[in-house]
N, C-alpha and C positions, 0 to 999 in steps of 0.2 A: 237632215241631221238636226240634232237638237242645240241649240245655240244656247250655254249658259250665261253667255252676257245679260239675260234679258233678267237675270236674278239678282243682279247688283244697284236696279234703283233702287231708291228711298222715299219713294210715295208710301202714303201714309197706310191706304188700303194695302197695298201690298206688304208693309213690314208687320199686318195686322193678321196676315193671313199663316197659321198654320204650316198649311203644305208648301208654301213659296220657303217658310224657317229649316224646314225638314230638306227641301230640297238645297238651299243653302251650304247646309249641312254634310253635305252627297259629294264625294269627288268627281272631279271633271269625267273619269274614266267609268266611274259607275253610270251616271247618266248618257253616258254615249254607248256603251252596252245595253241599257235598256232601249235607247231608241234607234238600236240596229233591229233592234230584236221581231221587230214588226216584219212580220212576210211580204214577201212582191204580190201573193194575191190581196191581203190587205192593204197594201198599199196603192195596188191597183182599182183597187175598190173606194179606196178615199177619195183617190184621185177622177174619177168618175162621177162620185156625190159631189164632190166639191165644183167641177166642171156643169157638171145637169144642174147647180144652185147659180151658179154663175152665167149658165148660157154657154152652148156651144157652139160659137159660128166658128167658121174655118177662116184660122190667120190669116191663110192663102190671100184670101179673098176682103180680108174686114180688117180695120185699123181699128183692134176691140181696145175699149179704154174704161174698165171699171171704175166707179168713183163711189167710196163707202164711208160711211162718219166710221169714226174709233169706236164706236159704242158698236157699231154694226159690225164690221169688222171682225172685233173681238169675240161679239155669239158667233158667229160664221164659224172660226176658228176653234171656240168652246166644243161647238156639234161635231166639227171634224173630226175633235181629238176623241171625245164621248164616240161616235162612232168608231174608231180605230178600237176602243177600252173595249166596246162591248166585241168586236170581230175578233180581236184577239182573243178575249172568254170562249166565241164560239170555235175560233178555230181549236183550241187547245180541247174543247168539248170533245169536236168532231174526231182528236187524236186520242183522247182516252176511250169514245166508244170504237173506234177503229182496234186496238190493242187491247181492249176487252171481249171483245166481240168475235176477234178475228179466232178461226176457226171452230167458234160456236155456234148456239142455234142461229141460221141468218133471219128467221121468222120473228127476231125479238125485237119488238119497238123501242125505238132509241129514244121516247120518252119517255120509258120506263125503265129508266136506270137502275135496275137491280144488284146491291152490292151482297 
């Protein structure tokens, strides 16, 4: 879930930033409806990338112990989110050509979106 707390420091880059003002701006209940909004295969999906970026040895067996500067951390996270932005595009993609499509020609390339 999406933790608004993290909108209320006052570092300098961040009060400098735009979308952190916009988001400020967002009630608590809007931001928590968009970041429901994310699907279990998207999220299943992030959760995978982030895992295969990280190394997957099994708990079971391993006392895994990640250690990452702020700096790295922070892209890690960046790409995460950039990856969920773009699946979400495709998924929504893959529901309008499904509801266009459905019951037309099935021969028509879906990158050729024909309006």
């Amino acid at each position: 879930m999406f933790n608004p707390e993290f909108l209320t420091s006052d570092s300098e880059a961040i009060s400098s930033n735009s979308l952190i003002q916009y988001l400020q701006d967002q009630s608590p209940d809007v931001l928590q409806r968009v970041a429901r909004s994310a699907s279990g295969d998207i999220q299943d999906i992030i959760r995978h990338n982030v895992q295969g970026l990280l190394g997957m040895l099994p708990g079971e067996h391993f006392d895994v112990k990640i250690t990452a500067s702020r700096d790295h951390l922070a892209g890690l996270l960046a790409s995460a989110m950039m990856t969920g932005y773009f699946l979400r595009q495709m998924e929504q993609r893959m529901e309008l050509e499904a509801n266009l499509f459905a019951g037309g020609d099935a021969e028509v390339d879906p990158g050729e979106l024909k309006l």
